[in-house]
Structures are given as C-alpha cells and as structure tokens.
C-alpha positions as CSV (number, residue, x, y, z in Angstrom):
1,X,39.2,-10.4,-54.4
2,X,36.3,-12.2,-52.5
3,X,33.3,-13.6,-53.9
4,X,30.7,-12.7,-52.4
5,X,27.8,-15.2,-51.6
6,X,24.3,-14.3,-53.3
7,X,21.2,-15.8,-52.0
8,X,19.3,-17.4,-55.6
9,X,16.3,-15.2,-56.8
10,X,15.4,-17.6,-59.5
11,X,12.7,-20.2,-57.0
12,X,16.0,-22.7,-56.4
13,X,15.7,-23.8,-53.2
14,X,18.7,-22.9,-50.6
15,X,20.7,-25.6,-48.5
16,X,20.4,-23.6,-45.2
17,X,21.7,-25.6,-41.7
18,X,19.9,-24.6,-38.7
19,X,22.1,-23.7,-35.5
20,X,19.1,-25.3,-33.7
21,X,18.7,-28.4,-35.3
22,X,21.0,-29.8,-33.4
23,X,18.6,-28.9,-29.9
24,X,15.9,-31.3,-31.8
25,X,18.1,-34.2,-30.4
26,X,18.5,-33.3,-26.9
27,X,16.2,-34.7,-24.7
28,X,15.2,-32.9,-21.7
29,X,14.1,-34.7,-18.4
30,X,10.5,-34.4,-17.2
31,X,10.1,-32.8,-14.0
32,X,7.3,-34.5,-11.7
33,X,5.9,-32.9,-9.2
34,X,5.9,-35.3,-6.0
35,X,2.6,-36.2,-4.4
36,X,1.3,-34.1,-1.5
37,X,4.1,-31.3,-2.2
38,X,3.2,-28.1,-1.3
39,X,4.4,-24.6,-3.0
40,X,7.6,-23.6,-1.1
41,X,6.5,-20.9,1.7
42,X,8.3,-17.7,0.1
43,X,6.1,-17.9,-2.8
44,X,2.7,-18.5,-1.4
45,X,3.7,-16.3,1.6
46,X,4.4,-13.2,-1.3
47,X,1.4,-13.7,-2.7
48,X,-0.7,-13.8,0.8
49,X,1.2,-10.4,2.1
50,X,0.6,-8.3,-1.0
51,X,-2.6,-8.9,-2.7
52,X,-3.3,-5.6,-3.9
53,X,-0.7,-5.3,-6.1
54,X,2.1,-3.1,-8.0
55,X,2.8,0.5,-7.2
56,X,5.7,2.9,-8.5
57,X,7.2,4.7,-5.6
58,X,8.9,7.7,-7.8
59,X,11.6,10.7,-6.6
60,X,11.0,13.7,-8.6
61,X,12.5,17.3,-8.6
62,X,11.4,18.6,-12.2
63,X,9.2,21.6,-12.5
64,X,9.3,22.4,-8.3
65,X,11.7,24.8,-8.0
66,X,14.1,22.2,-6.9
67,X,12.6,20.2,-4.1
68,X,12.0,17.0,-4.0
69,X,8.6,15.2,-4.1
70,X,7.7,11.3,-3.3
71,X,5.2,10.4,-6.0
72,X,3.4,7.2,-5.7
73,X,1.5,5.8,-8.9
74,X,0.0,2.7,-9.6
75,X,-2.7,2.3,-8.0
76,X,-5.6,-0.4,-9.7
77,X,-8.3,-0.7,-7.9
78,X,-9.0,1.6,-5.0
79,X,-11.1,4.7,-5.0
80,X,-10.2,8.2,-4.1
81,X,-11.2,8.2,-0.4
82,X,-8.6,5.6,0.2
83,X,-6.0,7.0,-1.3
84,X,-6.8,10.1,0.4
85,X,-6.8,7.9,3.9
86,X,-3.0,6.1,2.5
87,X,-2.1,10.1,1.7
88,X,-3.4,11.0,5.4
89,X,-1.6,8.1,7.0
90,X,1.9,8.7,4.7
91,X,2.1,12.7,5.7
92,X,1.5,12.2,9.3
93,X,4.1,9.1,9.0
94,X,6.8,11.3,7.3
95,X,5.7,14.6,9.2
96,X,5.7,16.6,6.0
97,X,2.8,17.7,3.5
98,X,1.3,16.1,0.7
99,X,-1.6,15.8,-1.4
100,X,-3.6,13.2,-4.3
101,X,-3.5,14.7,-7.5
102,X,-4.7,12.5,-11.1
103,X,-4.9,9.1,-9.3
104,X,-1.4,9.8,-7.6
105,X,0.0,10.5,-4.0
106,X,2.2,13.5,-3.5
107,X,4.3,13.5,-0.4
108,X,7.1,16.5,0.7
109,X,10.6,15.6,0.6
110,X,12.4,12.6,-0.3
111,X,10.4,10.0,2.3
112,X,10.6,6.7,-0.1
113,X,11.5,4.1,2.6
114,X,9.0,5.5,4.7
115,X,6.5,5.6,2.0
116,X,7.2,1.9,1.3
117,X,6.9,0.6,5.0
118,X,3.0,2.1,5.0
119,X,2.3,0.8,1.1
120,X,3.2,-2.8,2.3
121,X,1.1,-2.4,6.0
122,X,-1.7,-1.7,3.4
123,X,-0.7,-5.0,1.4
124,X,0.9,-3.1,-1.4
125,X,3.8,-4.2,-3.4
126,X,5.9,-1.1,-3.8
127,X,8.6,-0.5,-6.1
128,X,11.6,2.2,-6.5
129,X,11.3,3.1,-9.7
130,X,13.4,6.0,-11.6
131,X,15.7,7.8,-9.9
C-alpha cells in the first residue's frame, strides 16, 4: 500500500521547493525606449477616432413575441437628448422604428452593422456583444 505524505501539524518547519525559484535567476533584458520615438500610429490613431468610449451593441429576441431588437447600452457620459438624436439618426439609417428606454437605444430588426457604422461616425467604440 502507499504511504501517504502528511504535511507536520506539530510547528516543524516543511522543506517546500518552489517551481519559481528557479525564474529568480533569469535575467530579463531592459527594453529602452529610443529617443524621439513616437507611439506607432494604430495606437494613437485608436485612441484619437474613439474618444467617447465602450458601448455593447446587443441582439435580443426574449420577451417580443419573437422579433428581433438591436439594443445598444453603454453609454457614460451623454445625456438623454443625444441619445435621442444617435436613436433619430440610427432609425432613419436602418429605415425601421425604434425608441430610448433606461439609458438604452432600441432599434427594429436585427440592424447591428448598421448600428455600428453610425456609433463610430459619433466616435463610439462599439462592440458585438452576446449573441
């Protein structure tokens, strides 16, 4: 039969060999940033484009008798009126319906890409999120 191994309740200390101890050793190389270099242009160009931020950009059929409904959520930092103007702008876009309910845009129909396109004209960052 097998012994097993106990770990000592009695205060003796325990002989225990990191896995990492070994990493102590390694030396890494120091990156240096060169004088004068400038942030690569995707990353400062990112930033520039989208300023306002995050928003979820959301498919949903549950609890509308089966049709589909872009939902767009997210939002930080804009007031009603302009999401009412985005909502305006999105329906007339898509050429369905659609409302602002709780902080959210409600368009008709699955319109996602199109949805998109407008949120980053207004310097949004949309994302496709769920399914």
């Amino acid at each position: 039969m097998k012994e097993k191994k106990r770990i000592p309740t009695d205060g003796e200390g325990m002989v225990w060999k990191s896995p990492f101890a070994v990493l102590k050793q390694i030396e890494v190389p120091q990156q240096t940033q060169q004088r004068g270099a400038v942030n690569p242009p995707e990353e400062t160009s990112r930033k520039q484009t989208n300023p306002r931020g995050r928003v979820d950009i959301i498919r949903q059929t549950a609890h509308r008798g089966g049709k589909t409904v872009t939902v767009v959520t997210g939002f930080a930092g804009i007031g009603q009126a302009e999401k009412e103007q985005l909502a305006k702008e999105m329906q007339k876009a898509c050429g369905v319906g659609g409302t602002v309910k709780d902080g959210r845009i409600e368009i008709q129909g699955d319109k996602r890409d199109d949805v998109a396109r407008i949120l980053t004209k207004a310097g949004f960052r949309p994302v496709f999120a769920g399914g």
